[in-house]
PDB file of N, H, CA, C and O in Angstrom:
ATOM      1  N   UNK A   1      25.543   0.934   3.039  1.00  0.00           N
ATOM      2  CA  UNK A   1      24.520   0.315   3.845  1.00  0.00           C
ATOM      3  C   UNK A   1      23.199   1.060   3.584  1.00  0.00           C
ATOM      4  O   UNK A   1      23.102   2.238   3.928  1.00  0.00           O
ATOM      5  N   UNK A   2      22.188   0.423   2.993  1.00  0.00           N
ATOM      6  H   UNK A   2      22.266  -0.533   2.713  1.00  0.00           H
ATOM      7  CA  UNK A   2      20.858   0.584   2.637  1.00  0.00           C
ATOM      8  C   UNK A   2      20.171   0.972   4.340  1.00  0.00           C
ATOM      9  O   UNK A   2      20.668   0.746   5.443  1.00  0.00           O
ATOM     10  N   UNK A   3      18.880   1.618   3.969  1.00  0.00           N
ATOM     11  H   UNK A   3      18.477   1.802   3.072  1.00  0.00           H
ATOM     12  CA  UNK A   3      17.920   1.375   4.877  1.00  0.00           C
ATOM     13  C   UNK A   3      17.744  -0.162   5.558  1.00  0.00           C
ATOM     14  O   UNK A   3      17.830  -0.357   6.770  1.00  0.00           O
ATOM     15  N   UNK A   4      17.526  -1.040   4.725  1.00  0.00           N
ATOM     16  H   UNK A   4      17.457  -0.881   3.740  1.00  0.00           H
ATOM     17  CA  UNK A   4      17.058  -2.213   5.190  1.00  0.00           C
ATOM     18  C   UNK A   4      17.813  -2.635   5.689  1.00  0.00           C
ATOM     19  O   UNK A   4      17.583  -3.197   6.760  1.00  0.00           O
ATOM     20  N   UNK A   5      19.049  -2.575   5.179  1.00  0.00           N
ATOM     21  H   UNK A   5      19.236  -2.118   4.309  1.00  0.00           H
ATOM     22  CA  UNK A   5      20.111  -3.426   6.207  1.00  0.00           C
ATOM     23  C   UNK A   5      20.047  -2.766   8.341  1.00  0.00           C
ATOM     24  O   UNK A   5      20.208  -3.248   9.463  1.00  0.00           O
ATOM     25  N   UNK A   6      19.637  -1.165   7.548  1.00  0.00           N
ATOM     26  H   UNK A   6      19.507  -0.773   6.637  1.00  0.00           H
ATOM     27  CA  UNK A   6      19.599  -0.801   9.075  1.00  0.00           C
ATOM     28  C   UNK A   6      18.759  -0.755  10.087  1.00  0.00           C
ATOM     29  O   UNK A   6      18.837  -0.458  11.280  1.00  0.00           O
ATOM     30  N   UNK A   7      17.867  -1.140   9.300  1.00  0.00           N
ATOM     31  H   UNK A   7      17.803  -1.381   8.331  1.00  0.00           H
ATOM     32  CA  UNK A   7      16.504  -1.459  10.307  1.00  0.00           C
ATOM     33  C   UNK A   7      16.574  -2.905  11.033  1.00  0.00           C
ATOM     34  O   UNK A   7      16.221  -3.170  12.182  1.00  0.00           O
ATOM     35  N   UNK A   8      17.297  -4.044   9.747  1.00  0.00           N
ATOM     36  H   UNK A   8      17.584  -3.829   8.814  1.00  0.00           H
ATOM     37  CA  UNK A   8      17.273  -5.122  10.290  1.00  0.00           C
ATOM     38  C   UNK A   8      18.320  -5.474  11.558  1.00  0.00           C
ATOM     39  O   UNK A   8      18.218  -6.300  12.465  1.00  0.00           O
ATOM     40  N   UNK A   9      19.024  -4.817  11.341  1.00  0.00           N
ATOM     41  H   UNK A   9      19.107  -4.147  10.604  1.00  0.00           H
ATOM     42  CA  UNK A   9      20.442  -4.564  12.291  1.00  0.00           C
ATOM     43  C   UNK A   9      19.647  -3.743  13.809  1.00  0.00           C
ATOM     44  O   UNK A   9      19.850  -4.181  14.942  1.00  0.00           O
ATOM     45  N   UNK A  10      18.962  -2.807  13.592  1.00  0.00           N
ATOM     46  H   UNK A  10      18.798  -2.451  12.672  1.00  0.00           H
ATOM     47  CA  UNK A  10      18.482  -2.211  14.745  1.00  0.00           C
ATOM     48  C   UNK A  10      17.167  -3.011  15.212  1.00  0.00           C
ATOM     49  O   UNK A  10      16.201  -2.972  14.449  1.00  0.00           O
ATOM     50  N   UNK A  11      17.079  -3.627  16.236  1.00  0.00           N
ATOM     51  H   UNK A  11      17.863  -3.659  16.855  1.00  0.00           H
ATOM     52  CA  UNK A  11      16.470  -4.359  16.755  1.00  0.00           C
ATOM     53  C   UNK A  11      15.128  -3.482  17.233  1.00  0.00           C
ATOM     54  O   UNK A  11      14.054  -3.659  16.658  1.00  0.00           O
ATOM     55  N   UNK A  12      15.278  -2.458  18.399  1.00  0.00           N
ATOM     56  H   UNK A  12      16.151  -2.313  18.866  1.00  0.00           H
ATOM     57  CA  UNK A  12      14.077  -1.479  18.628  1.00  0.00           C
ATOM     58  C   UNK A  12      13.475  -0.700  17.144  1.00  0.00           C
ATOM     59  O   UNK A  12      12.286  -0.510  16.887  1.00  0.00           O
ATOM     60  N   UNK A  13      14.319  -0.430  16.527  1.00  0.00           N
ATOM     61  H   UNK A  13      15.285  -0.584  16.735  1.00  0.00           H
ATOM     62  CA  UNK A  13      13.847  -0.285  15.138  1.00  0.00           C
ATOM     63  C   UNK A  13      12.689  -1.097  14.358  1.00  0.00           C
ATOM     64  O   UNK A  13      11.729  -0.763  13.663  1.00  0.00           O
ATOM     65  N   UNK A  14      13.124  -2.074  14.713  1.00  0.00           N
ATOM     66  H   UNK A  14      13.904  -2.345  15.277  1.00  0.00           H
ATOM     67  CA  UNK A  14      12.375  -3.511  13.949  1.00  0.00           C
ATOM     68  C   UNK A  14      11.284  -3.104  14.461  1.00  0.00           C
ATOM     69  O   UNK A  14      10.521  -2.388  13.813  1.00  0.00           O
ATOM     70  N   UNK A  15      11.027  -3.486  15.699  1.00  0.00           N
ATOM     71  H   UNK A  15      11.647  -4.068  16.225  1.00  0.00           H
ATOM     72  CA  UNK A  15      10.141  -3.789  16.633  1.00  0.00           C
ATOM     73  C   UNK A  15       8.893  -2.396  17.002  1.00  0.00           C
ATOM     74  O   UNK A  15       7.709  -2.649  17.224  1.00  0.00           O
ATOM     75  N   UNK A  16       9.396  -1.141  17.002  1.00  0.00           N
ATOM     76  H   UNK A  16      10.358  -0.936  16.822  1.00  0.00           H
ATOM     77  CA  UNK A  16       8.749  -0.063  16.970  1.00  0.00           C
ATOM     78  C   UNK A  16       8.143  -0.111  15.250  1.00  0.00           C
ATOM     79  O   UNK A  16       7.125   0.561  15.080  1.00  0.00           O
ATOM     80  N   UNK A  17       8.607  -0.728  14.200  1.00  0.00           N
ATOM     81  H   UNK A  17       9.433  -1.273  14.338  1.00  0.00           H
ATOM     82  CA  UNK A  17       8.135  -0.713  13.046  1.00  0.00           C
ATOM     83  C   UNK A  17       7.246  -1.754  12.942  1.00  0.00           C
ATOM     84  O   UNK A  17       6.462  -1.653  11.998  1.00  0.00           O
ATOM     85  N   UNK A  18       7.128  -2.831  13.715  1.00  0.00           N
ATOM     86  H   UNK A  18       7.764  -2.913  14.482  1.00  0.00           H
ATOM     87  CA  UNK A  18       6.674  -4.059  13.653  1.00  0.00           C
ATOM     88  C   UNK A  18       5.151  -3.564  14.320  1.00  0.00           C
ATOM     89  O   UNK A  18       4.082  -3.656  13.716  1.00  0.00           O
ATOM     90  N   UNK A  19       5.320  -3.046  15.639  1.00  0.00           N
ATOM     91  H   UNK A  19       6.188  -2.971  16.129  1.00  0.00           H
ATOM     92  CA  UNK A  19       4.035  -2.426  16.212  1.00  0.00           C
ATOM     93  C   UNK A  19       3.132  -1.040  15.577  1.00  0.00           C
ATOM     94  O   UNK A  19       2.115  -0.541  16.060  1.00  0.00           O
ATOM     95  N   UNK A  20       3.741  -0.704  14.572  1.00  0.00           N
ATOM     96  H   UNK A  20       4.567  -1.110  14.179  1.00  0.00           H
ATOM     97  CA  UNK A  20       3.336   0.496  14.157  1.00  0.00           C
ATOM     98  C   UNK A  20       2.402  -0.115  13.013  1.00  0.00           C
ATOM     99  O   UNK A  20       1.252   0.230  12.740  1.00  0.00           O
ATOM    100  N   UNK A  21       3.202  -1.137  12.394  1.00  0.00           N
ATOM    101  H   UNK A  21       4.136  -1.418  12.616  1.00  0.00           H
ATOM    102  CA  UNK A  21       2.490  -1.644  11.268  1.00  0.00           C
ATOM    103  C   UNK A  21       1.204  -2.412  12.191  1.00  0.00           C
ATOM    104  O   UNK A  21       0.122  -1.855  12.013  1.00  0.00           O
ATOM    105  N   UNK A  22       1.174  -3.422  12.998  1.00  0.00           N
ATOM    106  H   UNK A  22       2.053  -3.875  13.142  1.00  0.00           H
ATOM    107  CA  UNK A  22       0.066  -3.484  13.469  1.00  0.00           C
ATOM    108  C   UNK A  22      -0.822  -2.948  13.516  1.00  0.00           C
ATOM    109  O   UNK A  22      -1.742  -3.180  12.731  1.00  0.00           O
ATOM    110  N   UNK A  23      -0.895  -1.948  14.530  1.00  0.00           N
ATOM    111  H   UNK A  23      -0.148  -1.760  15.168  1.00  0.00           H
ATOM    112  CA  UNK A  23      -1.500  -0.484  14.741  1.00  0.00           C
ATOM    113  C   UNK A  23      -2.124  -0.627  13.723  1.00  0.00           C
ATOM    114  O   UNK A  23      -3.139  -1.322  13.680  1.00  0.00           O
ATOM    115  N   UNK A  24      -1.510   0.173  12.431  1.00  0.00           N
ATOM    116  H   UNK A  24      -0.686   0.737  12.466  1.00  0.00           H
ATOM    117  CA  UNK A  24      -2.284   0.385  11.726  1.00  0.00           C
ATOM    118  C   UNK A  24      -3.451  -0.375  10.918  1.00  0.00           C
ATOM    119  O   UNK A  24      -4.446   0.163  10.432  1.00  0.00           O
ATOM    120  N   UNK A  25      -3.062  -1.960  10.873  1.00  0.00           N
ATOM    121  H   UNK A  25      -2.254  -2.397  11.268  1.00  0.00           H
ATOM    122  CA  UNK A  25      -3.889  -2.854  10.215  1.00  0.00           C
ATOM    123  C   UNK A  25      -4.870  -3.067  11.344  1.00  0.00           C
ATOM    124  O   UNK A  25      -5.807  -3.772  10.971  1.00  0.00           O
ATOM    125  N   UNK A  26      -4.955  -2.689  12.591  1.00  0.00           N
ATOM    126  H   UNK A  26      -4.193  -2.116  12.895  1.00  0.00           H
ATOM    127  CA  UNK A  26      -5.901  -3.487  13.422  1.00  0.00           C
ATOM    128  C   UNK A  26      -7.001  -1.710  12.832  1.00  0.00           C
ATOM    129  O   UNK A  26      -8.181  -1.732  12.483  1.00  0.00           O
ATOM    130  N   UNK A  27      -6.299  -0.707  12.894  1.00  0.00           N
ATOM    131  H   UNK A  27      -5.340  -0.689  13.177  1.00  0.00           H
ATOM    132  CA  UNK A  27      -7.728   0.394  13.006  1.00  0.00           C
ATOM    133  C   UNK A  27      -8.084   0.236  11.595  1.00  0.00           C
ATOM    134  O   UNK A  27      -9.210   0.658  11.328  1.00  0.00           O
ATOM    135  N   UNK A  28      -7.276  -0.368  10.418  1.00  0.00           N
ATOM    136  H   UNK A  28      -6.362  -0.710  10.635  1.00  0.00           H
ATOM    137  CA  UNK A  28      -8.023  -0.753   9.142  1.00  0.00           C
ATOM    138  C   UNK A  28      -9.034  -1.686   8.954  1.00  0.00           C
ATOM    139  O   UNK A  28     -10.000  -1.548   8.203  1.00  0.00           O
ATOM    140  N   UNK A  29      -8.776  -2.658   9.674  1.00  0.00           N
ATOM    141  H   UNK A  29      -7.992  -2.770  10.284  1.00  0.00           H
ATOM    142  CA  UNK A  29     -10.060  -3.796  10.085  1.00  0.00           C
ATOM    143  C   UNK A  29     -11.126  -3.326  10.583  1.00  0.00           C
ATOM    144  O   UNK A  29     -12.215  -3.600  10.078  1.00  0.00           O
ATOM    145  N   UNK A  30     -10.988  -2.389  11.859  1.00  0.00           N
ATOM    146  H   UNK A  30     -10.104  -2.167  12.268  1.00  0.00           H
ATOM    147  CA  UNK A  30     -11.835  -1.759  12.713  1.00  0.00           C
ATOM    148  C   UNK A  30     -12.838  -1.029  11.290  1.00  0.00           C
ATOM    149  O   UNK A  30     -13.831  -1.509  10.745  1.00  0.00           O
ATOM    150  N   UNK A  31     -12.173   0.163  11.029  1.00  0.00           N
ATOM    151  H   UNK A  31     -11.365   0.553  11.472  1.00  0.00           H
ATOM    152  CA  UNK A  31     -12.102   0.858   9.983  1.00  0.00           C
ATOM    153  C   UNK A  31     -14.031   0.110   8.481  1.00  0.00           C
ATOM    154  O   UNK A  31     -15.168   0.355   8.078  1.00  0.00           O
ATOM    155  N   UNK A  32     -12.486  -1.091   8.414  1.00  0.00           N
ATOM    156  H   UNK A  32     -11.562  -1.289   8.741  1.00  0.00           H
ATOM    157  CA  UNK A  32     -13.402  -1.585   7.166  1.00  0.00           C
ATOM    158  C   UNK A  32     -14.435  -2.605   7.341  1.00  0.00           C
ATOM    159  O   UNK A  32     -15.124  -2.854   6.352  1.00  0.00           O
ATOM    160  N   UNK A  33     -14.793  -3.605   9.059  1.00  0.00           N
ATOM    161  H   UNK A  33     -14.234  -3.403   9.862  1.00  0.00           H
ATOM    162  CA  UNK A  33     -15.520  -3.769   9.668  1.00  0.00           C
ATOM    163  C   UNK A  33     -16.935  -2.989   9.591  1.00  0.00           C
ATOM    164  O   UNK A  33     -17.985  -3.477   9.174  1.00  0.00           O
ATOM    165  N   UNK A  34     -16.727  -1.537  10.132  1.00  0.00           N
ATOM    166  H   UNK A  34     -15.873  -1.140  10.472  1.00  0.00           H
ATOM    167  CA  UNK A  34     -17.654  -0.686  10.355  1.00  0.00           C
ATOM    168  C   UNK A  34     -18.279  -0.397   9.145  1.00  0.00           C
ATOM    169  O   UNK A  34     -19.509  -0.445   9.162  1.00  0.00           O
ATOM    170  N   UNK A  35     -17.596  -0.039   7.847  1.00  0.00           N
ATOM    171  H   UNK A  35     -16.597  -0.001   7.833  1.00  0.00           H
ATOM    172  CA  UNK A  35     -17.970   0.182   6.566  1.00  0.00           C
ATOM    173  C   UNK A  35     -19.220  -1.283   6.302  1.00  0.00           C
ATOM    174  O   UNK A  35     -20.432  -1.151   6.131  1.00  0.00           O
ATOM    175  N   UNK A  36     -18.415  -2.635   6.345  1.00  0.00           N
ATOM    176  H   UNK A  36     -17.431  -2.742   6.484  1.00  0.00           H
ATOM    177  CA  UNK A  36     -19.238  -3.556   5.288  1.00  0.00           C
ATOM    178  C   UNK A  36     -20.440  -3.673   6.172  1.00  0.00           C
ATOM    179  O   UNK A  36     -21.518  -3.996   5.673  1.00  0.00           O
ATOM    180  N   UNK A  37     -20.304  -3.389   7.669  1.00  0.00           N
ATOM    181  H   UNK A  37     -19.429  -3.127   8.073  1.00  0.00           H
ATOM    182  CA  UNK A  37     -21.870  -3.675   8.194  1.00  0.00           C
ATOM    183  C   UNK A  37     -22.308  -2.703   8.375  1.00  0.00           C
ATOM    184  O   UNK A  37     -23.175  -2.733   9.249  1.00  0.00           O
ATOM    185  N   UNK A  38     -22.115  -1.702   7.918  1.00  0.00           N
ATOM    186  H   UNK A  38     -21.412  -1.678   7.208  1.00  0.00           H
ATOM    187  CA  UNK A  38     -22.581   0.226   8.402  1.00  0.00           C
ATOM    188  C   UNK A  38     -22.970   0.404   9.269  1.00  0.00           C
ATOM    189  O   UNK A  38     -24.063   0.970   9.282  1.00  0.00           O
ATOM    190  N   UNK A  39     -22.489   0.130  10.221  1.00  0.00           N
ATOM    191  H   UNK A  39     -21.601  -0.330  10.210  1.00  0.00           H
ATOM    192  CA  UNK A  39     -22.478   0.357  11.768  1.00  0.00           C
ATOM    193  C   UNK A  39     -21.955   2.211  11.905  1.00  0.00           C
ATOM    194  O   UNK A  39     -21.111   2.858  11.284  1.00  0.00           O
ATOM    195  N   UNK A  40     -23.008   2.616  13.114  1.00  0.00           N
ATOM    196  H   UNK A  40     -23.693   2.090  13.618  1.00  0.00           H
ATOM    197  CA  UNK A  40     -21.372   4.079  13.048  1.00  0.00           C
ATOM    198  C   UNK A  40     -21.512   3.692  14.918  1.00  0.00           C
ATOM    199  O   UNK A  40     -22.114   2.962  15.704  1.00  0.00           O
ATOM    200  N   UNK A  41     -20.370   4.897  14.851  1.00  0.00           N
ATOM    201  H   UNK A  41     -19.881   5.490  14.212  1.00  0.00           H
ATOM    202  CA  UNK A  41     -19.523   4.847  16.205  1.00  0.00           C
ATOM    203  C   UNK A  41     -20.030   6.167  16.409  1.00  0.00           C
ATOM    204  O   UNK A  41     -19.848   7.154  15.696  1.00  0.00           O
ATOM    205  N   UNK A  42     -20.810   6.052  17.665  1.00  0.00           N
ATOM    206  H   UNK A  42     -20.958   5.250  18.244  1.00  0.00           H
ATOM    207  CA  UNK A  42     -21.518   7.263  18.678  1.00  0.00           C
ATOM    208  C   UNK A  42     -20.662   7.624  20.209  1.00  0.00           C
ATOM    209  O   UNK A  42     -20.809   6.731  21.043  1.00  0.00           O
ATOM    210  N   UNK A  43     -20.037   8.485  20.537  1.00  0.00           N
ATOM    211  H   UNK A  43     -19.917   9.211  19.859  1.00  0.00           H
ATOM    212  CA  UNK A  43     -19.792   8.847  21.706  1.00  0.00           C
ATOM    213  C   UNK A  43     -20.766   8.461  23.051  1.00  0.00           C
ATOM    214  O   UNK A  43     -21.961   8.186  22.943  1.00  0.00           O
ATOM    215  N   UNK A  44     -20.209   8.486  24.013  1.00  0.00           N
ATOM    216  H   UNK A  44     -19.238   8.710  24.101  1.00  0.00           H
ATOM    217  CA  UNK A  44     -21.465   7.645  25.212  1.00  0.00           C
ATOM    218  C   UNK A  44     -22.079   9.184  25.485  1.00  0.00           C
ATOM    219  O   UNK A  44     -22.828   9.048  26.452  1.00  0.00           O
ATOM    220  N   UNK A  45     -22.089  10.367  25.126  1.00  0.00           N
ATOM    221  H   UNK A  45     -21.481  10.478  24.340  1.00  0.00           H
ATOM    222  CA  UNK A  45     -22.514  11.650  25.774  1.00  0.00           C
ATOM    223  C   UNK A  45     -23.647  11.724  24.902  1.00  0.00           C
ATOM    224  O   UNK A  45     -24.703  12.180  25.342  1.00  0.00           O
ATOM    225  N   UNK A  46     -23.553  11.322  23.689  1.00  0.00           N
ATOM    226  H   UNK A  46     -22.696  10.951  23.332  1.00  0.00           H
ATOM    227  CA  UNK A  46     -23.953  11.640  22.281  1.00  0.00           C
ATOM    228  C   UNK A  46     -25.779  10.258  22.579  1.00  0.00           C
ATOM    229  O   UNK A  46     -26.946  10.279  22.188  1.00  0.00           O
ATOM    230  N   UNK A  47     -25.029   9.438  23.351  1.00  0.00           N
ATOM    231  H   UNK A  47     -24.081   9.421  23.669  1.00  0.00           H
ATOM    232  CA  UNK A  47     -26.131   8.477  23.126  1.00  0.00           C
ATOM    233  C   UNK A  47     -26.946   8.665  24.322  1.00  0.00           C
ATOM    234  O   UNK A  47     -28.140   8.365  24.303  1.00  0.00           O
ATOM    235  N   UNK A  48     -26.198   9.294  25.699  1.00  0.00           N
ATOM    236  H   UNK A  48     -25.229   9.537  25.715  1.00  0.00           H
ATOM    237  CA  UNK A  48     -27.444   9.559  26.373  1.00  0.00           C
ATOM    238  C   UNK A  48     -27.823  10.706  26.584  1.00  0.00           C
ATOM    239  O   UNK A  48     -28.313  10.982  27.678  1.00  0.00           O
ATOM    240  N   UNK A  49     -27.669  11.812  25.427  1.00  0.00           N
ATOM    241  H   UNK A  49     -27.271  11.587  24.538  1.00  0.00           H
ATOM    242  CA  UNK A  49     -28.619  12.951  24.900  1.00  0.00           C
ATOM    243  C   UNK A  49     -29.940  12.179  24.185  1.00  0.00           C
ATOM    244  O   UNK A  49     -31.016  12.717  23.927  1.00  0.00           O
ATOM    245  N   UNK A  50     -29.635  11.022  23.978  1.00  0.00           N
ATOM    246  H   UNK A  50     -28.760  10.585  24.188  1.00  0.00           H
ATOM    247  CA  UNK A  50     -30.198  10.704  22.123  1.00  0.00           C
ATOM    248  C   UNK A  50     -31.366   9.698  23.287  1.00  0.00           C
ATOM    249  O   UNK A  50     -32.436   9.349  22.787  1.00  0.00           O
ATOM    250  N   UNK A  51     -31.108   9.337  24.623  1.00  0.00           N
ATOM    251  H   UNK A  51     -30.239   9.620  25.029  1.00  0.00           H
ATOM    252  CA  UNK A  51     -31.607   8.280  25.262  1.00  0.00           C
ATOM    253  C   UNK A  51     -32.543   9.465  26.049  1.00  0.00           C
ATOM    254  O   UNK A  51     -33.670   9.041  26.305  1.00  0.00           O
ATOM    255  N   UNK A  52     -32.294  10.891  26.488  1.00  0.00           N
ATOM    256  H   UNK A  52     -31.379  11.235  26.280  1.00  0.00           H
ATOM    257  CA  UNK A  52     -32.917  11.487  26.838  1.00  0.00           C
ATOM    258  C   UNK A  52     -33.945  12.119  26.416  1.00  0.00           C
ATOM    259  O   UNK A  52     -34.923  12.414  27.103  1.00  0.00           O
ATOM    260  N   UNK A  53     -33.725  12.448  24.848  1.00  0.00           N
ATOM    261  H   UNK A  53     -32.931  12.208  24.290  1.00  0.00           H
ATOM    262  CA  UNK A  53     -34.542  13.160  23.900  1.00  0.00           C
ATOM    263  C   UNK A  53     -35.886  11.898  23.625  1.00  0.00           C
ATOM    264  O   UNK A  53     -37.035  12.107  23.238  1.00  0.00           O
ATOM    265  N   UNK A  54     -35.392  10.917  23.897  1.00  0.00           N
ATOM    266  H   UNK A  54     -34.459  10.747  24.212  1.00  0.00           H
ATOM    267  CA  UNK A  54     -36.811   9.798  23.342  1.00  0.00           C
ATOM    268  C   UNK A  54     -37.270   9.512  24.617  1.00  0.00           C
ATOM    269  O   UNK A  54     -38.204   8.710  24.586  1.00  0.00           O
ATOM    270  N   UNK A  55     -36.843  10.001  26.109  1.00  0.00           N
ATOM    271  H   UNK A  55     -36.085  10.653  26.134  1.00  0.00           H
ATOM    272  CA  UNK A  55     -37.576   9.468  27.000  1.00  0.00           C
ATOM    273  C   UNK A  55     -38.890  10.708  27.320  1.00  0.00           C
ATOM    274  O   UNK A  55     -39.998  10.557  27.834  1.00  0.00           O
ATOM    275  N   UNK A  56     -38.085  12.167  26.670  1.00  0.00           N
ATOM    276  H   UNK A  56     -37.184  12.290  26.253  1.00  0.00           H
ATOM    277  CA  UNK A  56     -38.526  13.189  26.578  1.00  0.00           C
ATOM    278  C   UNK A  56     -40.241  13.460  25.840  1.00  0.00           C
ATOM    279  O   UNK A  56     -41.254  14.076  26.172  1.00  0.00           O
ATOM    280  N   UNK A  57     -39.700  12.383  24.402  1.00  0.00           N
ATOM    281  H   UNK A  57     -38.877  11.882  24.132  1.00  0.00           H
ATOM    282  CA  UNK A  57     -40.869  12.437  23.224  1.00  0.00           C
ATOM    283  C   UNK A  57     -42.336  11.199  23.874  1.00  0.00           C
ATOM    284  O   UNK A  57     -43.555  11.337  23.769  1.00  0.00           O
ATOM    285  N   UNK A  58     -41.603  10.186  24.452  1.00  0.00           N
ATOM    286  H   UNK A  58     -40.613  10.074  24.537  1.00  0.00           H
ATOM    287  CA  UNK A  58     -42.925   9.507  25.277  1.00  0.00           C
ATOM    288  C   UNK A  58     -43.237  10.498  26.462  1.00  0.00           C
ATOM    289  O   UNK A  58     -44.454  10.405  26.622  1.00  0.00           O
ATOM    290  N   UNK A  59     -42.703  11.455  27.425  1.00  0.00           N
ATOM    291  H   UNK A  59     -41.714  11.531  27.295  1.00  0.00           H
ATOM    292  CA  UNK A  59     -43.666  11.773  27.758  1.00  0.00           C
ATOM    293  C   UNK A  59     -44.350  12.776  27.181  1.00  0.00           C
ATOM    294  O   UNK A  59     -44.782  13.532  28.052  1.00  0.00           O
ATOM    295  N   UNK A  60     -44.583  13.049  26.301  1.00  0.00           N
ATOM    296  H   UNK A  60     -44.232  12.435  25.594  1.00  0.00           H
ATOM    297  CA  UNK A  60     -45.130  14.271  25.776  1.00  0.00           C
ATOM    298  C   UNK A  60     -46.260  13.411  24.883  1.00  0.00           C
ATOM    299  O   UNK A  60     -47.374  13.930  24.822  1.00  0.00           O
ATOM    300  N   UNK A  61     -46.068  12.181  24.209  1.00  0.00           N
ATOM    301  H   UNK A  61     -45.162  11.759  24.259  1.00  0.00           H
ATOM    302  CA  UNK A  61     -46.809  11.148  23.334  1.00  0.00           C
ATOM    303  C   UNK A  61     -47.889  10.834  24.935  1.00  0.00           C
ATOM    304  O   UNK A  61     -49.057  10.447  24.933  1.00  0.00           O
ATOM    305  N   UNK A  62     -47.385  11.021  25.651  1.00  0.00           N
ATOM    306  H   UNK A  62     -46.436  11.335  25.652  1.00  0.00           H
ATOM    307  CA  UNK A  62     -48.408  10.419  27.127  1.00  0.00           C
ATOM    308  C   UNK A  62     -49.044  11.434  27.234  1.00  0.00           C
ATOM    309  O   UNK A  62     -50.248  11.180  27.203  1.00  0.00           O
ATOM    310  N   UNK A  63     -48.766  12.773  27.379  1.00  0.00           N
ATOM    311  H   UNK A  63     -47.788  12.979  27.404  1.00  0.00           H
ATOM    312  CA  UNK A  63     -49.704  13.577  27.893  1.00  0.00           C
ATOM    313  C   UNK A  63     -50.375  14.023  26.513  1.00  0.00           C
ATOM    314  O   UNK A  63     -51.394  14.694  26.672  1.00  0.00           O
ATOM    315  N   UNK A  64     -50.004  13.781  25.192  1.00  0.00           N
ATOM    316  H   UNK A  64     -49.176  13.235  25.062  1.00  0.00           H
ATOM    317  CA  UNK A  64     -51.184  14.238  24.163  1.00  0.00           C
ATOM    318  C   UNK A  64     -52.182  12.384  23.993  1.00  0.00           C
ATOM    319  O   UNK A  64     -53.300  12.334  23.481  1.00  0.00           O
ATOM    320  N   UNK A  65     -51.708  11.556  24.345  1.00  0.00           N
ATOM    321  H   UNK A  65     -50.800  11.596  24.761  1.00  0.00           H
ATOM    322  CA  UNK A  65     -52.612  10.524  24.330  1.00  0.00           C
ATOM    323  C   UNK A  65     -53.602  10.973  25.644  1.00  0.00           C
ATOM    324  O   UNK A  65     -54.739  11.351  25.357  1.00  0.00           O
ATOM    325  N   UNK A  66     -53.344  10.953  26.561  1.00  0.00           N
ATOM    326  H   UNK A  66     -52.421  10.647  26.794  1.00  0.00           H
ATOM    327  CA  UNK A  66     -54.400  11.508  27.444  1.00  0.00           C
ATOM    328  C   UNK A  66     -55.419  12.518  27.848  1.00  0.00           C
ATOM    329  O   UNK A  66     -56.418  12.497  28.567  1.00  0.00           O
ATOM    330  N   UNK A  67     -54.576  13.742  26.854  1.00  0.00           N
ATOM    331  H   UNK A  67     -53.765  13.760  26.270  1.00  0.00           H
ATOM    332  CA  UNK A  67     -55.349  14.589  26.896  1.00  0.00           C
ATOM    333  C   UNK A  67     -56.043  14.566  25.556  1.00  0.00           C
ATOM    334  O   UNK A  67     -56.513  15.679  25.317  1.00  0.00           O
ATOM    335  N   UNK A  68     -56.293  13.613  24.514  1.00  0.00           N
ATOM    336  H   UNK A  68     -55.911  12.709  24.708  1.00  0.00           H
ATOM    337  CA  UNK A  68     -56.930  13.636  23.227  1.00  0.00           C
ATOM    338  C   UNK A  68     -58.345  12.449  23.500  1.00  0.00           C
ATOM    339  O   UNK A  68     -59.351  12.565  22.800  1.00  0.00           O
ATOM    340  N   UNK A  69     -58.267  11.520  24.412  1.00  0.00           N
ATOM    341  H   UNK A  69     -57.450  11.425  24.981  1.00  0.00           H
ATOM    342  CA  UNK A  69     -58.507  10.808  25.360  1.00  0.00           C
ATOM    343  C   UNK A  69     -59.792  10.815  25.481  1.00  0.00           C
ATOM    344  O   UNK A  69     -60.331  10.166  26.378  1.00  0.00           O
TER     345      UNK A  69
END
């Protein structure tokens, strides 16, 4: 008795192999999605440092516009 025969015979077998293979094709899509439109993936901590640092740079663009003025 081969592998295959015993996977097909084991039913949770199947099925834990069946979801695994999923798994993996859905984070390959994800994966190769992100590649063809070059998108990247930012953490939410990461983006409101990045949302703080530019609310940071207008006010500082405000107080040298006013004080150049």
């Amino acid at each position: 008795m081969g592998i295959k025969e015993t996977i097909e015979k084991n039913t949770m077998l199947w099925f834990l192999g069946a979801l695994l293979t999923a798994f993996l094709a859905g984070i390959g899509a994800f994966e190769g999605t992100l590649r063809i439109t070059g998108q990247t993936v930012y953490s939410k901590g990461k983006f409101v440092q990045t949302v703080e640092e530019l609310e940071a740079y207008k006010k500082k663009e405000r107080c040298l516009f006013l004080f150049l003025r």
